[in-house]
KEZAGU-439585 format. One record per atom (N, C-alpha, C): residue number from 1; chain; atom name; x, y, z. Coordinates in steps of 0.05 Angstrom, whole numbers. Atoms other than C-alpha are relative to their C-alpha. Layout:
% residues N
     k   c    a       px       py       pz
   NUM   A   CA        X        Y        Z
...
//
This chain:
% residues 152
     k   c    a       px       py       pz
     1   A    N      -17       10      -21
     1   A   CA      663      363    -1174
     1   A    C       -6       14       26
     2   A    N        7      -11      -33
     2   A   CA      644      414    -1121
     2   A    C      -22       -5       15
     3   A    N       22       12      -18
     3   A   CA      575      388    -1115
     3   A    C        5      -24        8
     4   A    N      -14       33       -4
     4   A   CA      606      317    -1107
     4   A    C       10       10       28
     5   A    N      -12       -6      -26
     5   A   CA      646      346    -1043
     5   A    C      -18        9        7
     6   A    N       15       -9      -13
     6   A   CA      591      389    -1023
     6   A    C      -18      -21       15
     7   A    N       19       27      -10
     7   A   CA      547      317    -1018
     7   A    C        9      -13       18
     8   A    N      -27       10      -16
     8   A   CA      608      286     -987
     8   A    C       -4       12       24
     9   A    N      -10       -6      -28
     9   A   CA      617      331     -939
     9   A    C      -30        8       26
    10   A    N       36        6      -17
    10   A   CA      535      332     -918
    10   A    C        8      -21       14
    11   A    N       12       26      -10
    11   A   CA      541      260     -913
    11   A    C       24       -6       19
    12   A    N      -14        6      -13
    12   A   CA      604      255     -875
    12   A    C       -4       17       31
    13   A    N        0      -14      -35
    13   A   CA      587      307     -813
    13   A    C      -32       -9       10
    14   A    N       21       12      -11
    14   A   CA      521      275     -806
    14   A    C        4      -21       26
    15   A    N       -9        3      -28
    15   A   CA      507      262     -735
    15   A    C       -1      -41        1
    16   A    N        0       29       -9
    16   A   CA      497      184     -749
    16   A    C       24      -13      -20
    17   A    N      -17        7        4
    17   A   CA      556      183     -777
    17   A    C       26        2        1
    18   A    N      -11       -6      -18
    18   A   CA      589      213     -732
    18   A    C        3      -23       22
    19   A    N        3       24      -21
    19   A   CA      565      163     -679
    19   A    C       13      -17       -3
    20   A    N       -8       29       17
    20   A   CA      580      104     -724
    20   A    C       34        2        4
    21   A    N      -17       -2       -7
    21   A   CA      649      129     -724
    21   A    C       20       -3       31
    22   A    N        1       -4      -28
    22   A   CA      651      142     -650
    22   A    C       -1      -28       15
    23   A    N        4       29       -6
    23   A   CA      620       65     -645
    23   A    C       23      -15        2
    24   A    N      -30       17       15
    24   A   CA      683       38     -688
    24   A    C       16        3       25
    25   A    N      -20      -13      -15
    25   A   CA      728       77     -646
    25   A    C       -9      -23       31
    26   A    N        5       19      -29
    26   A   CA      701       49     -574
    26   A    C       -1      -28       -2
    27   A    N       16       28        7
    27   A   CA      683      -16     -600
    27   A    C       28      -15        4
    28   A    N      -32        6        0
    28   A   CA      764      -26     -619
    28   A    C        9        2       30
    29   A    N      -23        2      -25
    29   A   CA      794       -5     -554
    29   A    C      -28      -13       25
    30   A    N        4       18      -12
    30   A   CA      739      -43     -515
    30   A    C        2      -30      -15
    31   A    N      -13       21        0
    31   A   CA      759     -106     -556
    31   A    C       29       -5       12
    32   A    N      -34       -4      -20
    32   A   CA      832      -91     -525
    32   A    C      -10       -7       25
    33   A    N        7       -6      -25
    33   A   CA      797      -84     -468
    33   A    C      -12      -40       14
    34   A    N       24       20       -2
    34   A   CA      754     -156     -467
    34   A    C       23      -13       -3
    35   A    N      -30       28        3
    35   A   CA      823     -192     -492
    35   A    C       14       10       18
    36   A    N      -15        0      -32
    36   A   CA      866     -168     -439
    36   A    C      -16      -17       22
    37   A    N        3       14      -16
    37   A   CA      817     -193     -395
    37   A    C       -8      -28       -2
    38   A    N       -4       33        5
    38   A   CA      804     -255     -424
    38   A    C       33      -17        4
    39   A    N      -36        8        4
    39   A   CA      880     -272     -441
    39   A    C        9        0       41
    40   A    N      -14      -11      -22
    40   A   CA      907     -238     -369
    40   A    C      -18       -5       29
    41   A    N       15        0      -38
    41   A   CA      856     -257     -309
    41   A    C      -19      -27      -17
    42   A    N       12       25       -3
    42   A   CA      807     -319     -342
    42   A    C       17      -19       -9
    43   A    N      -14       26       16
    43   A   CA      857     -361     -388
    43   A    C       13        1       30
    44   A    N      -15       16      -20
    44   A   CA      905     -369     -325
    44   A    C      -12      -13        8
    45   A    N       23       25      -22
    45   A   CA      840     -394     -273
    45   A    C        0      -21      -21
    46   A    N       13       28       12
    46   A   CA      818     -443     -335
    46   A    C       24      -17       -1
    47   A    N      -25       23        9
    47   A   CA      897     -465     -349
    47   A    C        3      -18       25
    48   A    N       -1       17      -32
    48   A   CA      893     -481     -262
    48   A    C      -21      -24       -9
    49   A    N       12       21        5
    49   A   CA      835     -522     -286
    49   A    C        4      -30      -22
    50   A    N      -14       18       20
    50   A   CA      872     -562     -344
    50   A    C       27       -7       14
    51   A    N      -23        7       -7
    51   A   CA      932     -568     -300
    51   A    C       25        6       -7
    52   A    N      -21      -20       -3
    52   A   CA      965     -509     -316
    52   A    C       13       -3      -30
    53   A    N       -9       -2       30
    53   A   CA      973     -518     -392
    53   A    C      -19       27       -7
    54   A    N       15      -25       13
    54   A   CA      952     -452     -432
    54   A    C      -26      -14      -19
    55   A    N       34        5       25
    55   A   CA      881     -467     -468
    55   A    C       15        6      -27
    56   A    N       -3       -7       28
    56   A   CA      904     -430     -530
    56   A    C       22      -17      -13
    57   A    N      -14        3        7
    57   A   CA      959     -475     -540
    57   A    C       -2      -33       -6
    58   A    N       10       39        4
    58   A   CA      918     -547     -545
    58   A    C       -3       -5      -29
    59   A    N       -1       10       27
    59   A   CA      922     -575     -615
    59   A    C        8      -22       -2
    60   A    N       -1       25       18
    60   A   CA      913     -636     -653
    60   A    C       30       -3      -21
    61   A    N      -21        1       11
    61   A   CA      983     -658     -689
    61   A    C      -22      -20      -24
    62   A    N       15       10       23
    62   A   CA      949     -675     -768
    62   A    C        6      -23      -11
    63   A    N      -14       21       19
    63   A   CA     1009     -711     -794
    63   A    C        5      -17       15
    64   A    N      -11       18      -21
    64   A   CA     1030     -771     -760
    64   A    C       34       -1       -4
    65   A    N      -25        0        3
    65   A   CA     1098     -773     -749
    65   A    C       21      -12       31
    66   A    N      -18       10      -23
    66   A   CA     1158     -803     -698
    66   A    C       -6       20       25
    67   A    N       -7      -17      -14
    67   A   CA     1164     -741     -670
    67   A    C      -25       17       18
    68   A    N       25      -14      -11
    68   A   CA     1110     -713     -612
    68   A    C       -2       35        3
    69   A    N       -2      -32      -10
    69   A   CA     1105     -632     -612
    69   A    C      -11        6       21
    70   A    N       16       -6      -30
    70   A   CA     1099     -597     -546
    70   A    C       -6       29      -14
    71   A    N        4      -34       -5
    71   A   CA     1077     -525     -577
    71   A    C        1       -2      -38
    72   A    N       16       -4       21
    72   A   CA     1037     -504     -634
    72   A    C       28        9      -21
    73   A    N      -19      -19       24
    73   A   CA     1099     -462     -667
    73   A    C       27      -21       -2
    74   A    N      -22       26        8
    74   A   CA     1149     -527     -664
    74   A    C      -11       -6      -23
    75   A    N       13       16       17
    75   A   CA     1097     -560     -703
    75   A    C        2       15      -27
    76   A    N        9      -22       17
    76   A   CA     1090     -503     -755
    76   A    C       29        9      -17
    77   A    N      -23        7       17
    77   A   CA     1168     -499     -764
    77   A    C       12      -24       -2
    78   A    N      -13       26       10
    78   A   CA     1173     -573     -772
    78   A    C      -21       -2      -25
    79   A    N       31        1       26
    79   A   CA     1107     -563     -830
    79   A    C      -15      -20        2
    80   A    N       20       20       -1
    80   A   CA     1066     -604     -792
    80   A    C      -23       14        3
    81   A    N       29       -7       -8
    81   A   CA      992     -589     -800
    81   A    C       -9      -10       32
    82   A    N        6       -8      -35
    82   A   CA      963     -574     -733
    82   A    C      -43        4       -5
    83   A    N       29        0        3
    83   A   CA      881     -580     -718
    83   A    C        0       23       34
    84   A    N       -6      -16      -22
    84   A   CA      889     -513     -668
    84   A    C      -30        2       26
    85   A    N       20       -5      -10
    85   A   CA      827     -528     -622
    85   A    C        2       19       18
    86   A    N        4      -23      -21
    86   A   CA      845     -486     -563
    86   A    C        1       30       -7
    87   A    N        9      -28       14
    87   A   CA      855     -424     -609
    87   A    C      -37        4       -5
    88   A    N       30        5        7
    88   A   CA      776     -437     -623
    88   A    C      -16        3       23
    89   A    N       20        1      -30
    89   A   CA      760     -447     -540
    89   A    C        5       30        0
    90   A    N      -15      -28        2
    90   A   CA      801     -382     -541
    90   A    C      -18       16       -9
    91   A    N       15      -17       15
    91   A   CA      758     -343     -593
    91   A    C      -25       -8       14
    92   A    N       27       13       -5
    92   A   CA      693     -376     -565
    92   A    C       -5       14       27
    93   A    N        0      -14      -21
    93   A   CA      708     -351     -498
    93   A    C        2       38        5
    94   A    N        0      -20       14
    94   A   CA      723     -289     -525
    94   A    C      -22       23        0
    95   A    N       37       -9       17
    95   A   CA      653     -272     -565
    95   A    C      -18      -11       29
    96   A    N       29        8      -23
    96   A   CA      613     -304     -499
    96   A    C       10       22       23
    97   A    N       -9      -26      -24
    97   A   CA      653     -243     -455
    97   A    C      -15       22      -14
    98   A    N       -4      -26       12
    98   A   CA      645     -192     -503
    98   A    C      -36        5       -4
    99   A    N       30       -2       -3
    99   A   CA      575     -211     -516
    99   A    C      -21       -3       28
   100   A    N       10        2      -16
   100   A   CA      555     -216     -450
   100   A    C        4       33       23
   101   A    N       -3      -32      -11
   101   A   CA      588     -146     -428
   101   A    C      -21       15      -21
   102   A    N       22      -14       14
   102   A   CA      543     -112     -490
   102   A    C      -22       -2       13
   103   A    N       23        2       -8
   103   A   CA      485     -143     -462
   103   A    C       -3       11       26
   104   A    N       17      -16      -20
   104   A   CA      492     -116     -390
   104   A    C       14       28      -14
   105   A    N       -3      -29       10
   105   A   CA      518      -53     -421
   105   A    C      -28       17       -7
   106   A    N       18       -5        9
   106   A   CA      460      -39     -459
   106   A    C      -35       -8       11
   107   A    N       31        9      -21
   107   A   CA      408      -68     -407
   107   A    C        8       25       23
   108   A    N      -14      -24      -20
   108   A   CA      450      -12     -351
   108   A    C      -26       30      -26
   109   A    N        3      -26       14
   109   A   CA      436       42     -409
   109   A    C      -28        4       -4
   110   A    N       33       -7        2
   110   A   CA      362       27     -420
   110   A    C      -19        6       30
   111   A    N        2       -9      -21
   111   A   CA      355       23     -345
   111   A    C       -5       40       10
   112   A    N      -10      -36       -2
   112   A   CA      384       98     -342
   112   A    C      -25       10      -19
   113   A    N       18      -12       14
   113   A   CA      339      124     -395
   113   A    C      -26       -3        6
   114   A    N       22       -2      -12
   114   A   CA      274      148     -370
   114   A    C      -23       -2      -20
   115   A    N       14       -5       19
   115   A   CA      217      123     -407
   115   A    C      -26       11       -1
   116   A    N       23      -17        0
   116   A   CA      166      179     -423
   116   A    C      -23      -17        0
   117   A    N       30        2       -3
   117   A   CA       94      170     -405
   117   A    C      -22       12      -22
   118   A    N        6       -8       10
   118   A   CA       54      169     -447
   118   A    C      -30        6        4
   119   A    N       30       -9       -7
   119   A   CA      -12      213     -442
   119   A    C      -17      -11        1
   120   A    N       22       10        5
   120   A   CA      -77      182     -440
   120   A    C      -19       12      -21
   121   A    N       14       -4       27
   121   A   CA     -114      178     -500
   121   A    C      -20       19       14
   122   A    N       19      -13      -12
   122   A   CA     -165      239     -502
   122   A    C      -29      -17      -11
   123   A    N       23       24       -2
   123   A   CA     -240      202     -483
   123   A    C      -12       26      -24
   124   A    N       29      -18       28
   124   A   CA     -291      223     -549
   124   A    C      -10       -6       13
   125   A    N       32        1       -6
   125   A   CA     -355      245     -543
   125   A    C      -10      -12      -14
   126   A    N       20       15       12
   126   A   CA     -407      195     -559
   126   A    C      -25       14       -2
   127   A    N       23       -4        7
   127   A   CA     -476      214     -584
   127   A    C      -21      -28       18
   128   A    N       13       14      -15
   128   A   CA     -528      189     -530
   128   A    C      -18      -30       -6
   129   A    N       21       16       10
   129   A   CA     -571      152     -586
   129   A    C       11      -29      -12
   130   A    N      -16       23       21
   130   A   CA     -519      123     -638
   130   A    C       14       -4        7
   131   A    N      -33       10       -4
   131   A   CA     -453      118     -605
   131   A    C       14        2      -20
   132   A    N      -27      -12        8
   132   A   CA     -417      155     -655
   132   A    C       12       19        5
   133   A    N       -9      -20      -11
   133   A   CA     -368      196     -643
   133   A    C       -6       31       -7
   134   A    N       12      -21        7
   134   A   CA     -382      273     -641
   134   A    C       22       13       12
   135   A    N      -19      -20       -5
   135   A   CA     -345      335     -630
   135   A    C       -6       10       31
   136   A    N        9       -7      -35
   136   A   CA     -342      360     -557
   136   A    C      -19       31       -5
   137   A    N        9      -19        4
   137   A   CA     -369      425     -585
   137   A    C      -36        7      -13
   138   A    N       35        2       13
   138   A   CA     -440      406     -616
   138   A    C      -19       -7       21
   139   A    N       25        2      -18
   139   A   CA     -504      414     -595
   139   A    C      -19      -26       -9
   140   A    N        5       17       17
   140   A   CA     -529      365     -651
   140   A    C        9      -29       -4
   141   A    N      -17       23       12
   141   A   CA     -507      286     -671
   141   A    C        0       10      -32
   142   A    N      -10        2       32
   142   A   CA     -478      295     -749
   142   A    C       -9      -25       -1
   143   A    N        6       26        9
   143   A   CA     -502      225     -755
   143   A    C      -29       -4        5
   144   A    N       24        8       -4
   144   A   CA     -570      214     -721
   144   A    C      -17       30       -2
   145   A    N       25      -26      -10
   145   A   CA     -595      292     -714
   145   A    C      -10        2       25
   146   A    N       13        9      -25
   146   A   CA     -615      271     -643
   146   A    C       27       33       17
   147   A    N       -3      -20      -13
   147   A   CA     -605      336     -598
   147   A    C       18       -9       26
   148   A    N      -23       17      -19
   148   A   CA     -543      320     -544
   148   A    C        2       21       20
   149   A    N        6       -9      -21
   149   A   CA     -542      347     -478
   149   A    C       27       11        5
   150   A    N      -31      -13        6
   150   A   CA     -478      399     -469
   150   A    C       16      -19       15
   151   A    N      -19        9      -11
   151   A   CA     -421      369     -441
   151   A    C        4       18       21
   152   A    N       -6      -19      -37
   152   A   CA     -403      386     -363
   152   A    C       24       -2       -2
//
C-alpha cells in the first residue's frame, strides 16, 4: 500500500499534471466567461435582429394541439413536446465564440514565443577525388588514399 501512494503521489505532482489541472481550472471560469458574453452583449444585438424575441427561446410546438405556447416552459408544464431549436443556435453560437477566442489566444501565444534559430548545419569536408566525406583533421582520404590538402 505505501508503494501504491508513493506511485500516486509521483504521478499526481507531475508537472503535466499539474498543468492539466491548471487547464481544467481556467478552461471552466473562461467558459463563464464566453457565456456571459454570449448570453449578456450578442444574444440581445441578434434578439434586435429577430425583432426582439430571445433566440434561446424559439421552438417548434411537437404536439398539435388548440392551444399556441408563447414560451418553452408553458409548453413543458402543459407536457407538450417541444423541438427547442434556438437552444441549438444558442450552443452553436456558443462553441463558434469559444472556438474562435482559443484560436486567437493561441495564435497571440505563439506570436510571443520566440522561435530559436536554429544553427547552420556544420559544412563536411569532402575528399578532393571521391567526394566522400572526411574528417576535418586528416591528411589522408579513408576511402580513396588520395593525399588532401590541409584545410585553411
Amino acid at each position: 500500500m505505501k508503494k501504491f501512494l508513493e506511485e500516486f503521489k509521483a504521478f499526481a505532482v507531475k508537472g503535466n499534471m499539474i498543468d492539466l489541472a491548471v487547464g481544467v481550472i481556467v478552461g471552466g471560469a473562461f467558459g463563464k466567461i464566453v457565456s456571459s458574453l454570449v448570453n449578456d452583449i450578442f444574444m440581445p444585438v441578434l434578439s434586435l435582429l429577430t425583432g426582439g424575441q430571445n433566440v434561446s427561446n424559439l421552438f417548434i410546438q411537437l404536439k398539435a394541439t388548440d392551444t399556441v405556447y408563447t414560451s418553452i416552459e408553458a409548453a413543458k408544464e402543459a407536457g407538450v413536446a417541444t423541438l427547442n431549436y434556438g437552444m441549438f443556435i444558442q450552443t452553436v453560437i456558443d462553441f463558434l465564440i469559444i472556438a474562435l477566442s482559443i484560436f486567437l489566444f493561441v495564435k497571440g501565444i505563439s506570436k510571443l514565443q520566440k522561435k530559436k534559430e536554429e544553427a547552420p548545419a556544420p559544412v563536411v569536408r569532402k575528399c578532393d577525388y571521391c567526394l566522400e566525406p572526411v574528417a576535418d583533421e586528416a591528411t589522408r582520404c579513408p576511402h580513396c588514399t588520395s593525399e588532401l590538402k590541409p584545410k585553411a
